[in-house]
C-alpha atoms as a printed R data frame, in Angstrom:
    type eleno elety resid chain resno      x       y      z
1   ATOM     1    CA   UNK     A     1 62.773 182.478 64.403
2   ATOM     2    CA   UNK     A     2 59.871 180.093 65.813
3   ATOM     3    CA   UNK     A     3 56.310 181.255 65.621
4   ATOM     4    CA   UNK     A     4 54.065 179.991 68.027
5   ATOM     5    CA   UNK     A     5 50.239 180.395 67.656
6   ATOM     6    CA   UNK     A     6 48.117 180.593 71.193
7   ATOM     7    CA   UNK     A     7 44.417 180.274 70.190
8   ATOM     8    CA   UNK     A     8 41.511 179.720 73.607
9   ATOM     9    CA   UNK     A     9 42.243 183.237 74.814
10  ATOM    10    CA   UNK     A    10 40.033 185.203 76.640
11  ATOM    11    CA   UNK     A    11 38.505 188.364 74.778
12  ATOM    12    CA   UNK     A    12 39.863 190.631 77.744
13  ATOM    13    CA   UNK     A    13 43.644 189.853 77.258
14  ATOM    14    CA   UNK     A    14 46.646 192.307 77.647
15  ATOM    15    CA   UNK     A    15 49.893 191.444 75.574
16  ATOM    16    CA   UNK     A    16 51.547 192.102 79.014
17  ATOM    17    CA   UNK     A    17 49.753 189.417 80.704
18  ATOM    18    CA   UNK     A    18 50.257 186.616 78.328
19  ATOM    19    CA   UNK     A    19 53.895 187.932 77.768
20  ATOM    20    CA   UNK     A    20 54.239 187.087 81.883
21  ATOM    21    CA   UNK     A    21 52.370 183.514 81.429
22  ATOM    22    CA   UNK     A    22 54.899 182.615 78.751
23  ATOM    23    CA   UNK     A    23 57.989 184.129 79.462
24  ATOM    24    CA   UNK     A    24 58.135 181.796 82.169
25  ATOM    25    CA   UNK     A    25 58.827 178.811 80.070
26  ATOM    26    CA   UNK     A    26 61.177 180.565 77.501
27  ATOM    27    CA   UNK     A    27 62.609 183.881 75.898
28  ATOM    28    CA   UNK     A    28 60.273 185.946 74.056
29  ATOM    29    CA   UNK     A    29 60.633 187.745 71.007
30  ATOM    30    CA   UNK     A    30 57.368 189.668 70.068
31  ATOM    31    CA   UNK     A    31 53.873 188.833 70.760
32  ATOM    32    CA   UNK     A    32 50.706 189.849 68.962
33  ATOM    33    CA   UNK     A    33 47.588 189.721 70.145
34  ATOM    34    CA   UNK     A    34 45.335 189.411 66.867
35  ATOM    35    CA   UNK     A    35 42.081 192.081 68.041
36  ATOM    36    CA   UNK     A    36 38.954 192.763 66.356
37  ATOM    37    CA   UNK     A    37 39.492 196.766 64.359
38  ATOM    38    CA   UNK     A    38 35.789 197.770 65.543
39  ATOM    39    CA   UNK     A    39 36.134 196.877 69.379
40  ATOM    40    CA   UNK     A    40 39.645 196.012 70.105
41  ATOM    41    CA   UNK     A    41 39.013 192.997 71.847
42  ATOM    42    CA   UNK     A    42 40.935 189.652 71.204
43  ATOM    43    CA   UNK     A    43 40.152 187.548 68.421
44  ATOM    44    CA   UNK     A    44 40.761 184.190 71.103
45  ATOM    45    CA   UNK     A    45 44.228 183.863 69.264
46  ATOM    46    CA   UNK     A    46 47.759 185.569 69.261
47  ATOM    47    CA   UNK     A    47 51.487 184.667 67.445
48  ATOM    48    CA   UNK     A    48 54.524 184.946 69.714
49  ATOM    49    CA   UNK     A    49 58.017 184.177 68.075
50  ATOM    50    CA   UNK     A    50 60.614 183.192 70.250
51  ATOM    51    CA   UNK     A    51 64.366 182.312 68.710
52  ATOM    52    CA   UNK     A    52 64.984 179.131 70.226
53  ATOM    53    CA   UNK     A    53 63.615 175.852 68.664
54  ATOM    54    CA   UNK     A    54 63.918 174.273 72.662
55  ATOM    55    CA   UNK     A    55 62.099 177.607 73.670
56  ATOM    56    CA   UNK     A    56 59.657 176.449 71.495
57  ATOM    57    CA   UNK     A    57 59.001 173.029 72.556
58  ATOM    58    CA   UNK     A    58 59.261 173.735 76.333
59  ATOM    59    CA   UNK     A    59 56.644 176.464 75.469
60  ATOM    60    CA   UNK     A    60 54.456 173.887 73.986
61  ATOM    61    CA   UNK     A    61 54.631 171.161 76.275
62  ATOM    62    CA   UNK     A    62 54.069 173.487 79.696
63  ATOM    63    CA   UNK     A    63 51.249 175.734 78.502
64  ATOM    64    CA   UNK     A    64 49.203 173.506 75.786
65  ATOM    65    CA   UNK     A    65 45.871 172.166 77.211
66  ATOM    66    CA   UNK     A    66 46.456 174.817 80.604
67  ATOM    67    CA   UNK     A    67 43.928 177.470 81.747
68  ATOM    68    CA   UNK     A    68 44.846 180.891 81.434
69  ATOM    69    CA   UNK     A    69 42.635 183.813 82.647
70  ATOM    70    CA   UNK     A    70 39.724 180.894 82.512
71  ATOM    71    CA   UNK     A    71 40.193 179.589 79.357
72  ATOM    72    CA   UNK     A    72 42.022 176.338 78.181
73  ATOM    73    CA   UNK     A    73 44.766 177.493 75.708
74  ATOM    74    CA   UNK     A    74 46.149 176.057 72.408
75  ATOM    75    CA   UNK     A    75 49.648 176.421 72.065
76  ATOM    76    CA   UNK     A    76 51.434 175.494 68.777
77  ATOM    77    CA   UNK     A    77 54.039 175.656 66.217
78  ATOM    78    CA   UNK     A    78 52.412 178.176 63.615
79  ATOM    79    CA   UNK     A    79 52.246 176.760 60.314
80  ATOM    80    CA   UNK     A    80 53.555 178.843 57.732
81  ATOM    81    CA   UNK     A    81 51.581 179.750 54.970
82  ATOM    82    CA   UNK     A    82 53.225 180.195 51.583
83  ATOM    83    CA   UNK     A    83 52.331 183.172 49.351
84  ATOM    84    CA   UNK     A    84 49.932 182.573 46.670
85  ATOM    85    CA   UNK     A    85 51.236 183.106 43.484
86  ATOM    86    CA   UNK     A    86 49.082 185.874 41.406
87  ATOM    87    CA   UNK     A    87 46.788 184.772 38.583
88  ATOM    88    CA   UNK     A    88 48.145 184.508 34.997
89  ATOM    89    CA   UNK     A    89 47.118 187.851 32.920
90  ATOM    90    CA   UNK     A    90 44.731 186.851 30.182
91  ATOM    91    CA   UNK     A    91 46.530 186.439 26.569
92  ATOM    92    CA   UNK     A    92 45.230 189.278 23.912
93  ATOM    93    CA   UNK     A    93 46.703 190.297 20.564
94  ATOM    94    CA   UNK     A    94 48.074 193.296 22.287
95  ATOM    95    CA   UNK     A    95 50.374 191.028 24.356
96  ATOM    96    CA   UNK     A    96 51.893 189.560 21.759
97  ATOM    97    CA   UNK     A    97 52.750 192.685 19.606
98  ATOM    98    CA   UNK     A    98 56.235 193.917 19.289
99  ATOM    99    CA   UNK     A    99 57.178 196.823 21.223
100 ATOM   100    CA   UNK     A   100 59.070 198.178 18.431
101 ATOM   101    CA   UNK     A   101 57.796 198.154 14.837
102 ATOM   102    CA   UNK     A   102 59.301 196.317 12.243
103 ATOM   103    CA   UNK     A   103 61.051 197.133  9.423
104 ATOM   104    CA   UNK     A   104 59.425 197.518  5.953
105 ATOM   105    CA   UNK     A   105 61.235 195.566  3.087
């Protein structure tokens, strides 16, 4: 699976409309339109995957630098960000005790 990320977009934008726009240019998996929680209106970005690397790339090279619904729209591969790892615990005594108490000789 390719992720694509689509950033210039207007704050008005359906998922339908840019799923039209692109599906021109290659087969869609999912889209998703990133929106603001208080208004619902478009962040100005959205990730589509699409399965094909070629998909990809023929996405890319058609629709980066066009105008959509009046904006000029950023289309790229998404870069992946890795997981970061959690913090180390802090070391205390009680860390280092045995769970089971030792014998008395």
């Amino acid at each position: 699976m390719n992720k694509l990320f689509v950033g210039g977009l207007a704050d008005n934008i359906q998922e339908m409309d840019l799923a039209i726009f692109v599906s021109l240019h290659g087969k869609i998996d999912t889209i998703k339109v990133v929106r603001d929680r208080a208004t619902g209106k478009c962040k100005g970005y959205a990730f589509i995957e699409v399965e094909s690397l070629d998909d990809a790339k023929n996405i890319i090279s058609m629709l980066n630098g066009e105008t959509f619904k009046g904006n000029v729209i950023t289309v790229k591969l998404s870069e992946e960000v890795a997981p970061k790892k959690p913090a180390p615990k802090p070391r205390t005594n009680e860390a280092f005790k045995s769970k089971r108490p030792r014998l008395q000789r």
